[in-house]
N, C-alpha and C positions, 0 to 999 in steps of 0.2 A: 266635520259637519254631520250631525244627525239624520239616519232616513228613516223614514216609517217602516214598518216592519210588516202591518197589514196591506191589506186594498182599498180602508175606507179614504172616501175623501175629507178634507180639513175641514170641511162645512159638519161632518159627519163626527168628526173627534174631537173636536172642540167648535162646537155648536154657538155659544154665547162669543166667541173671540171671532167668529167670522163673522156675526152679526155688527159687532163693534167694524169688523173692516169693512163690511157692504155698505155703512152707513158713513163711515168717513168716505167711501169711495161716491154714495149719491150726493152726498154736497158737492163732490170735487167735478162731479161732473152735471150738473146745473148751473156750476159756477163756469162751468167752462160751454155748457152751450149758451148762458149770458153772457160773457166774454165774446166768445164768437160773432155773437151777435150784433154784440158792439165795435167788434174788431171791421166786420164787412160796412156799417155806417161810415165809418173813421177813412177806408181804404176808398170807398166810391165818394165821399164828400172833397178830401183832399185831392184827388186825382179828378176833382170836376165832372164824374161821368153820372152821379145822382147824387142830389143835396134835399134830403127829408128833415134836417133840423139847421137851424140859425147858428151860426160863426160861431155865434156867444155859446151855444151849448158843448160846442164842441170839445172844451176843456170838464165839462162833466162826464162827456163819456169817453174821453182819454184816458180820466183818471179811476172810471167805474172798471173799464178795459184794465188798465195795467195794475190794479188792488186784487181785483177778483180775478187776475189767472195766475200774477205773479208772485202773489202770497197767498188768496185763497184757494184756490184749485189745486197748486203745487206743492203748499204744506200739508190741504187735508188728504192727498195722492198717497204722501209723503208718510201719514201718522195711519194709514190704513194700512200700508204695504210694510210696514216696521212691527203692527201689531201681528200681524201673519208672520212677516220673517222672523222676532224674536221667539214668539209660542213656535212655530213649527221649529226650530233649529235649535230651541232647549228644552223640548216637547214637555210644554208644562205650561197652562196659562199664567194672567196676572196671580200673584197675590190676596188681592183684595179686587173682584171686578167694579165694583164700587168706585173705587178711586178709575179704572179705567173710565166708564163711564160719564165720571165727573169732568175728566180734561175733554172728553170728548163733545161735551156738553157747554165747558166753558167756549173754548173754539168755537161754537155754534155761536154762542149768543153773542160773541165777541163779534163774529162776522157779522151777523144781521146788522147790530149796532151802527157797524162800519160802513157797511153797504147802504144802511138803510139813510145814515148823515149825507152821503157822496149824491144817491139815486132822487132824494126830497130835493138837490140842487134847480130840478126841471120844475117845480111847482115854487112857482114867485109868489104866492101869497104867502107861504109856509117859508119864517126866515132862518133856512138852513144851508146851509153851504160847505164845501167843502172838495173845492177842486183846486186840490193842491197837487193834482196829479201821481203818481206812483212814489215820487220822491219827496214826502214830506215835510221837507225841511223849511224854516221863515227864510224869506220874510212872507211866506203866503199861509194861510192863516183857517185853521179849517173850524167845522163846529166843534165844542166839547165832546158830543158824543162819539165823533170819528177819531178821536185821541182814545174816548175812553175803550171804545171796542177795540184798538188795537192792542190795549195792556190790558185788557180780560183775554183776548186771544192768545196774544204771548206765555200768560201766567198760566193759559190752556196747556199749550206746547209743552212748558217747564215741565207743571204735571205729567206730562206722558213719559218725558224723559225720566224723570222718577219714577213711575210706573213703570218703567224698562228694567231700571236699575235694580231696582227692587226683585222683580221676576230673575233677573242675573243671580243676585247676593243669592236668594233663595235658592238658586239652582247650583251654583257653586259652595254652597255650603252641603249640599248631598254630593258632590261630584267636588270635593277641594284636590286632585291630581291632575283634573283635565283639563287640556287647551279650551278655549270659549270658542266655540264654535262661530264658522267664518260671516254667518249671515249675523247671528248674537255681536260678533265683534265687532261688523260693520254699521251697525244699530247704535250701538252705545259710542263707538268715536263718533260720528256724527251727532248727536246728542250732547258730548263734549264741545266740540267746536261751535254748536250750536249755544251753547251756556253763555263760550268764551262772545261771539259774536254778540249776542242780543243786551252786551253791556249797554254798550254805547247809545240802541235807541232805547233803553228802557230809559238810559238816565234824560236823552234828550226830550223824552217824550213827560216825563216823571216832574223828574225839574224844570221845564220850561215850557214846553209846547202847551200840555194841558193847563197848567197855571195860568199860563199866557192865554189861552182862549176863553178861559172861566175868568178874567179880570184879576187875578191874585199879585198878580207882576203886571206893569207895563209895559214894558219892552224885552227882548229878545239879542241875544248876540248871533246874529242871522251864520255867522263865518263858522261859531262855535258848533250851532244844530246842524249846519250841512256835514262838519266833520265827525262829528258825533255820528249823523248819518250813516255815511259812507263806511266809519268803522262797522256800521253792521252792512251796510247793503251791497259791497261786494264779496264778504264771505253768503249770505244771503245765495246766491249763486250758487255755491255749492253746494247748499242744502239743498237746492232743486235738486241738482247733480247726482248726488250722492246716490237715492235712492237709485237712480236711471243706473250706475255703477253696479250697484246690489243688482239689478238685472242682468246686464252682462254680463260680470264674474260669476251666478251662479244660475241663472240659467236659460242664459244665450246658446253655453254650451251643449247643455241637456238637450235643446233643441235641437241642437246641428248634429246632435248623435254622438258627441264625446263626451269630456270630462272637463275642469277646468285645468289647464296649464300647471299654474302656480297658486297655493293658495299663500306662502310668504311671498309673493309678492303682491296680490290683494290687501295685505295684512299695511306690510310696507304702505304704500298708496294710500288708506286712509289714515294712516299714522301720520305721515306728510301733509295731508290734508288738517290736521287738527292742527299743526304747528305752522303750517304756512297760508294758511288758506285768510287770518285776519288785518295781520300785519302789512296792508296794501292795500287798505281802499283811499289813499291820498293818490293812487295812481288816477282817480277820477277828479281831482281835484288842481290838476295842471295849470289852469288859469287863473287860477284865484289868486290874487295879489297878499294875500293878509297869510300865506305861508310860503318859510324858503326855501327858494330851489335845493337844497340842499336834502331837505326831509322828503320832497318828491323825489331826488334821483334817488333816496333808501329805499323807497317806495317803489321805484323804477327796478332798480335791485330785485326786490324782494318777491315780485312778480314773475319775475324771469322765472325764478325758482320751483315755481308751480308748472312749469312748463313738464320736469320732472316726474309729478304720477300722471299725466297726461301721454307721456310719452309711454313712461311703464305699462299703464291702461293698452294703448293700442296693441304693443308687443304683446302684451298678456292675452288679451279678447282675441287675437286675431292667431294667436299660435292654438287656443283652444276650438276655436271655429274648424281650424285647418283640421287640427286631431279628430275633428267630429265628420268634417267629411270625409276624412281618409279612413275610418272605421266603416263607412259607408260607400268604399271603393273607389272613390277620388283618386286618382294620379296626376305626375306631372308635375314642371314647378306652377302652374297656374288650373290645370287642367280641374284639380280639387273641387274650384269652386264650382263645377257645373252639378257638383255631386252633393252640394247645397240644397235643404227644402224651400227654395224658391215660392213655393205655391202655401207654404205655412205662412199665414199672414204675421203672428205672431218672431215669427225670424225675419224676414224683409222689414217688415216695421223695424224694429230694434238692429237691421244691418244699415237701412239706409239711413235711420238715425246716427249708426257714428263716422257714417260717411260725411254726413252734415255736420258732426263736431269737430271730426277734423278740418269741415271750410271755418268752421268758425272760429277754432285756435288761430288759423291764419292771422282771420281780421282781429280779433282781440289783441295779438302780438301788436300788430299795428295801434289802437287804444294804448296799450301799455306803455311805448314807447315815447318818452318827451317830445322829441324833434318831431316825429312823425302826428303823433297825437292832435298836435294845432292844427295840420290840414284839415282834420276831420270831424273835431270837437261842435259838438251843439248841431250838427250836420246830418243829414238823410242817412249816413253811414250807419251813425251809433245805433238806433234801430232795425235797422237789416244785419247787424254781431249779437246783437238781442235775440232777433228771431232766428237766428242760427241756431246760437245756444238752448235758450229756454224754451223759445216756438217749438223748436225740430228736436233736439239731442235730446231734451227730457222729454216733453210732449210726447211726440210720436212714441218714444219706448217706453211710458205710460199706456198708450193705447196700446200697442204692440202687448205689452205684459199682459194686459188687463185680459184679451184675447185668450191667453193663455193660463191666466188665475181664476177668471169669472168662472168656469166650470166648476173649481175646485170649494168656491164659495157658496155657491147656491143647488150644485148637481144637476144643472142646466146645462146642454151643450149650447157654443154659440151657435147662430140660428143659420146665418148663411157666411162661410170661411171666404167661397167668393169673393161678397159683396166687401169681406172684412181686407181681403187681399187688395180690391180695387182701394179702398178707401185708403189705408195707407200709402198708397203709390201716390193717390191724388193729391195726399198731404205733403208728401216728399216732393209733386210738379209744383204745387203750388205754393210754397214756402222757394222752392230754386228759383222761382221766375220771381216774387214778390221781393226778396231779399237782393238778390242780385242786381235788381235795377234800384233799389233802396241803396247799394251800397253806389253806385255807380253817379245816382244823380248826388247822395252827398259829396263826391269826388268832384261835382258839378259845384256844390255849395250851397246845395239845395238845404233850407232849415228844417230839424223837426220841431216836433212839438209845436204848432203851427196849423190854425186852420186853414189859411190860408196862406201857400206857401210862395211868396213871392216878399218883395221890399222892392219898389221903387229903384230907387237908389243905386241897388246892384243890377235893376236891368234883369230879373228873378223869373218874370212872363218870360222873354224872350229865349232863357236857358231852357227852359220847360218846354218851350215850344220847341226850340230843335233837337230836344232830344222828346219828344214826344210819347216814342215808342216804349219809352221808361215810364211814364204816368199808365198807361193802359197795360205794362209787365204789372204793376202791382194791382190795379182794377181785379185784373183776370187772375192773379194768382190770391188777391183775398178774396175773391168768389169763391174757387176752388178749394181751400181752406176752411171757408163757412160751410161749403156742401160737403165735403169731406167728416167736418166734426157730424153734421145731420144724419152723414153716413154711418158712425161709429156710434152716435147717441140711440140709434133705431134700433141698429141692430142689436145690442146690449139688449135696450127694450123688448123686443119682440122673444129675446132670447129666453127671457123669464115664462115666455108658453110654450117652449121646445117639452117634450118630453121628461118625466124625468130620467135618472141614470143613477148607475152605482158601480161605472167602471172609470169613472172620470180622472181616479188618483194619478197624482204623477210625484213621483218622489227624484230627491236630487242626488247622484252621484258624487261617491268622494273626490276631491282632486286627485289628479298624479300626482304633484308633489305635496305633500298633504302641512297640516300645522306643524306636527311634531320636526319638521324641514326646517324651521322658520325658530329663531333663539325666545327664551318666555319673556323676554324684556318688554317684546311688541305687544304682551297682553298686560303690560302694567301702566292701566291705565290713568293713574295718580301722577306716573314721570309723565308723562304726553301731555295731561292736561297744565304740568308746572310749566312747564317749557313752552308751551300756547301762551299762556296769561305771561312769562317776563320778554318774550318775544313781542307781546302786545306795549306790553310799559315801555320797553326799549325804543320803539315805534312810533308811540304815541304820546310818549311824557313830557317830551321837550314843545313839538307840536302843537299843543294842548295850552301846553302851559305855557308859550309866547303868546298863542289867542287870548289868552285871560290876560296876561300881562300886559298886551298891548290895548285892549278895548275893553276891560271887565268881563263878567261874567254872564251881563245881560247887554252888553255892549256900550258904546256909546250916549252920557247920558240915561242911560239905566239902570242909578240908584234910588230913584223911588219904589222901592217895594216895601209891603207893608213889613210893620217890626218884628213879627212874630216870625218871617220868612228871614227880616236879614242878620243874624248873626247866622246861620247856617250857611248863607250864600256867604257871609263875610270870610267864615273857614273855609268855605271849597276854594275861593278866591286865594286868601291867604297862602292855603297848604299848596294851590299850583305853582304861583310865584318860588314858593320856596324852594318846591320839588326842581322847577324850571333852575333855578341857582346852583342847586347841588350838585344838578348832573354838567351843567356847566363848567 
């Protein structure tokens, strides 16, 4: 890994590339105090304790809630913090900032589109709609424009990851003997997986949804778009991840005053990520009848698997943490941690974030699992393993980073470290108490997704009611969460009239055990990505190919499409059946 060699700051030496990162970082965080905003509606409406809008709207703003933090705020976080870690750790901007620019631009417009089809839901004169909620798959039905903004957004993404690639080739073509440096590395496998990932809803969205909204087709194979789905929405997941990883491994440690541990074993962990991270999203698909149990328990399988750089992660983070206190006179087997910057808001953020991903591994193992999965599915649980992961684990070490980047981007110190200290802790109270009674009343049976969370039938009031003290854990813990983000949004804010500075640099230290530790196989990126894509077909080909074989391609009754669309559909159809046979 590359250090600067001077004192200036990254705002300071590449000037146009931090502008690119402040600006994917203000969308990420507009979209995230509109999230927020909608998140404390959603928390006091269900929880009964104040109702500002009608039953009916509440699937608008579940679904404006889970677009705008779960894709928009997390990938634009995501393409800000990549364009810094790639320039700073190959010290060399894009190529062409032009084409930067442009993905950053598409992403923009992509969003508004998206946001603007979901948010037009609340004005009934204007016939727009599009509360399909987070998981877009039929049989619910959103406007053209909300399909279209999510493939001008995607096609954003692609760009950047070209745009990466690119600044790589270029830099490895002056430098063709040297390891790709760890933060570069971790940039481009992510960017890989992400390729592999965004198969499945490009095609779902490509071939069907959008046709399907714009009148091209008339029906849909509902079974087909959900797996289609899930083949990207639970790697999806780790592209949140990832970056929060990039923080950790390189500079969680910086902060506690060491070094990183291992950088092959960094290297390892997103190489497993690119090969295991896609091959499993049927684990979300346990009750659906129209797949067999068979391809869930690969799926079941396949899952476990991942438990692997999860594990590796903790060992790794928590052995360089130790090395940073104990450079800083830590003793003891425990005693260490007192010798921790506690009071650095930027380390508590991002410590007690992976304390929350390790509650969150817990619950997840549980989702993953067949047997246990039924208790839980459709249930108050699945949202409180949500807010685990992507509420807390990336969130908070998001905000936590940002603490500690923001200076480097603008030569602004934050304003008040305090205020920035209180605020993360609030976020860590208030995600413990919300989550916990989320997982606790789905245990009860409690449904999400739900304005009203009751059914007759199960006698749904009366669970509620004796466990009461759970509806008002989540009241008080999404208040805390809204005032928490207000806290993190201000201070940002305000932070832009601090003084300026020119000692703000912070450069990162090499690992102990550094690349050259690590065999060059894990920099060839061409074997990772082949073994991603036949790990995918392995996974998905049979799957896939019973869905077409048993219902068509548009399902059920859905060969009326127009002529000009079906001989294409008639080969995709054709070629599954056949593939479905072969492998048979």
């Amino acid at each position: 890994m590359s250090t600067e060699t001077d004192n200036s700051t990254f705002v300071d030496r590449f000037p146009e590339e931090a502008a690119i990162t402040r600006q994917a970082f203000l969308v990420a965080f507009v979209m995230l105090g509109i999230g927020a905003f909608l998140g404390i509606i959603q928390a006091l409406h269900r929880t009964n304790v104040l109702r500002i809008i009608d039953s009916a709207d509440y699937y608008t703003v579940l679904t404006a809630h889970g677009v705008f933090l779960a894709i928009v705020f997390t990938i634009f976080f995501l393409v800000g913090l990549y364009q810094w870690a790639i320039t700073r750790s190959l010290d060399r901007g894009p190529v062409n900032i032009t084409v930067t620019k442009a993905w950053l631009a598409l992403m923009s417009i992509g969003s508004v589109m998206t946001g603007a089809a979901i948010l037009l839901g609340f004005v009934s004169e204007i016939n727009v709609s599009a509360d399909v909620l987070f998981t877009f798959y039929a049989p619910l039905q959103a406007h053209p424009a909300f399909y279209a903004g999510l493939v001008i957004f995607i096609i954003g993404t692609w760009l950047a990851g070209a745009d990466w690639f690119r600044t790589w080739l270029a830099w490895k073509k002056d430098n063709p003997d040297e390891r790709i440096p760890l933060q570069a590395f971790m940039v481009l496998t992510t960017m890989i997986m992400w390729y592999v990932a965004t198969i499945g809803v490009a095609i779902s969205v490509l071939f069907f949804l959008l046709p399907w909204s714009l009148g091209i087709i008339e029906t849909v194979n509902p079974l087909l778009t959900r797996t289609l789905f899930w083949f990207f929405g639970h790697p999806v997941v780790y592209f949140w991840l990832l970056p929060a990883y990039l923080l950790w491994y390189t500079v969680l440690p910086k902060i506690a005053g060491g070094r990183l541990f291992s950088d092959p074993l960094a290297r390892v962990v997103f190489v497993l990520f690119v090969i295991l991270s896609t091959p499993v999203g049927i684990h979300h698909q346990y009750v659906d009848p129209g797949i067999a149990e068979s391809f869930k328990f690969i799926a079941m399988t396949n899952t476990m698997f991942l438990l692997l750089p999860s594990l590796l992660t903790a060992f790794t983070v928590v052995a360089s943490v130790e090395h940073g206190a104990r450079q800083r006179g830590g003793t003891g087997y425990f005693g260490w941690l007192r010798a921790l910057p506690w009071r650095d808001p930027a380390f508590t953020g991002m410590a007690l974030a992976g304390l929350m991903f390790a509650a969150g591994g817990f619950s997840g193992m549980v989702n993953a699992g067949m047997n246990i999965n039924y208790l839980v599915h459709n249930t108050l649980w699945v949202p409180g393993h949500f807010h685990l992961t992507v509420g807390t684990a990336v969130t908070l070490t998001f905000m936590a980073g940002t603490y500690w980047l923001w200076p480097q981007l603008t030569n602004h110190s934050i304003y008040s470290r305090p205020i920035a200290l209180a605020q993360v802790v609030m976020w860590f109270g208030g995600m413990a108490l919300m989550s916990n009674a989320m997982h606790v009343a789905g245990l009860f049976g409690v449904p999400r997704r739900t304005a009203e969370p009751q059914y007759e039938a199960f006698d749904f009031p009366t669970i509620f009611g004796t466990i009461g003290e759970l509806r008002i854990q989540i009241a008080i813990g999404g208040t805390l969460l809204f005032l928490s983000t207000l806290l993190f949004l201000s201070n940002l804010l305000l932070s832009l009239d601090t003084p300026k500075r020119t000692d703000l640099s912070q450069s990162l230290p090499p690992a102990l055990s550094g690349p050259s530790d690590s065999p060059r196989v894990l920099d060839n990126m061409k074997l990772w990505a082949g073994i991603a894509l036949l790990l995918v077909v392995l996974a998905y080909a049979l799957p896939l190919g019973a869905i077409v074989q048993d219902s068509g391609l548009l399902g059920p009754g859905g060969d009326a499409y127009p002529v000009v669309v079906a001989p294409v559909l008639d080969w995709l159809q054709g070629s599954a059946v056949a593939l479905t046979e072969v492998i048979q």
